[in-house]
N, C-alpha and C positions, 0 to 999 in steps of 0.2 A: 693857696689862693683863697681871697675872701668872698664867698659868696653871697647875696642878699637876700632874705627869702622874704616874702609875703603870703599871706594866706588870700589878699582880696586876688579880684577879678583882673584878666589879661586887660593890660592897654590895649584896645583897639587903636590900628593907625591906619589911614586910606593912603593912597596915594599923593606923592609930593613931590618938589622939587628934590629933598633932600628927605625920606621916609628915615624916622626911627621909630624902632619897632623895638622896645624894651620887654618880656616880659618873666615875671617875676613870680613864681608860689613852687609849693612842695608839694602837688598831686600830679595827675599825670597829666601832662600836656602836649598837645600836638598842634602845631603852626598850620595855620589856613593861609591857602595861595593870597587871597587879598594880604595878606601882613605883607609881603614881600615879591610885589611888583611894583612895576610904573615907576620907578624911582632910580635917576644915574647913580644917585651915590647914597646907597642904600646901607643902613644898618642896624644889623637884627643880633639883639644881646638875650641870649638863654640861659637863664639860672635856676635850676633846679636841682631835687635830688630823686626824685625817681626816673621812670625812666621818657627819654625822648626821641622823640622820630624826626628828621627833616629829610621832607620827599624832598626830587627835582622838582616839583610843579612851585616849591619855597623858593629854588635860585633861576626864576627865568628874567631876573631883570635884565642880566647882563647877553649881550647878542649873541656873544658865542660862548656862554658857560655853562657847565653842569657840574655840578659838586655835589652831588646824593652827599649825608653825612648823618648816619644808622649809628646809634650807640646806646647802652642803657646806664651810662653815667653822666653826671653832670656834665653840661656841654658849655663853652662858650662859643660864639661864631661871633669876629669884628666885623666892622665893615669891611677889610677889604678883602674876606670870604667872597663877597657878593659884588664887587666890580668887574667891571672890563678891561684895564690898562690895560697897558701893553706888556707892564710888568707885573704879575698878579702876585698878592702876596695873597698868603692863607695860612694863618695860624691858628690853631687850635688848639685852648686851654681846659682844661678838666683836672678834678681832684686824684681821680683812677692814676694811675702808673704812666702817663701818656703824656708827649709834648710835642707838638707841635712847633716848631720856633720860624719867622720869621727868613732865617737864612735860610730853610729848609728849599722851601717855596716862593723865591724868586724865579718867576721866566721871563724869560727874553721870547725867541720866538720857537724854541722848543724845551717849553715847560718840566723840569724835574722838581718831581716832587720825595723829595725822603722824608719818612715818618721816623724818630727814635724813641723809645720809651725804655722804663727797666724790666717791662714785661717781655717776655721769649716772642718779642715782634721785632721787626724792620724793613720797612718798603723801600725799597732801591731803587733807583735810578729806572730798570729795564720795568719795574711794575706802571710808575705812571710817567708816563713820559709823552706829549702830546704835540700838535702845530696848533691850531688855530681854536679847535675845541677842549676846552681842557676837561677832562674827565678824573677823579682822585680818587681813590681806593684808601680808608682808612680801615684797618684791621686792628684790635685789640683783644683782650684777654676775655670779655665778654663772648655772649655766641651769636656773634654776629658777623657774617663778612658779607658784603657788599659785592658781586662783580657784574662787569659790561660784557655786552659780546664783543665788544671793539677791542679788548684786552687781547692780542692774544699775541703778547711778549711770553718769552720762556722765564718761568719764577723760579727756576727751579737752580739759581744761583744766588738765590739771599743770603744776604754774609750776617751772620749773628746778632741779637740785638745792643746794642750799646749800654755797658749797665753806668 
């Protein structure tokens, strides 16, 4: 993956019909709630190389979404991280070990989410799995996991990671 770095200042973006909220450098950054409200078709591009944080207070655009997404590698989030369809896709790209694709995260009206990467991870089916509020649990080789109280499927069936 090609990432783009700059050293200047974060674009600021207020709210809009259609908010893009790009921002771009190689120190630490952290997304403020204004970047990422008010906006149906919202989207927020993260390139960096230390480390990032996106709170939930980042994805309340969408009515019924929450997608906490905790990592200390380069992060991408598309736009359709942050919509409301009916069909959400969520993909998530990073240099680290970690893919995210597309198929993964297709829902209909009960959301599964699988993570694959070549790190000793794999989120299955029983980990995010949702109706109406979708909640994602991304876990990687960093020391970071992420959990809800609302989780409280048995994980204790993860099948290997996919090399």
């Amino acid at each position: 993956m090609l990432l783009v770095h700059h050293t200047s200042a974060v674009h600021q973006t207020t709210c809009g019909p259609n908010l893009t909220s790009p921002a771009h450098q190689i120190s630490l950054h952290q997304y403020n709630k204004p970047h990422l409200t008010c906006a149906p078709n919202l989207t927020s591009l993260v390139h960096q190389t230390s480390r990032h944080q996106c709170t939930k207070s980042h994805l309340t655009c969408a009515p019924n979404l929450t997608l906490p997404v905790h990592q200390t590698s380069p992060h991408l989030c598309t736009k359709p991280h942050l919509t409301s369809a009916p069909n959400l896709t969520s993909p998530v790209h990073q240099i680290s070990p970690h893919l995210c694709t597309k198929s993964h995260l297709i829902s209909t009206s009960n959301l599964t989410s699988s993570v694959h990467q070549t790190s000793p991870h794999h989120c299955t089916k029983p980990h995010v799995t949702s109706t109406q509020n979708l909640i994602s649990l991304v876990h990687q080789t960093s020391p970071h996991l992420r959990t809800k109280p609302s989780f409280t499927h048995d994980l204790t069936n993860q099948s290997p990671a996919n090399k």
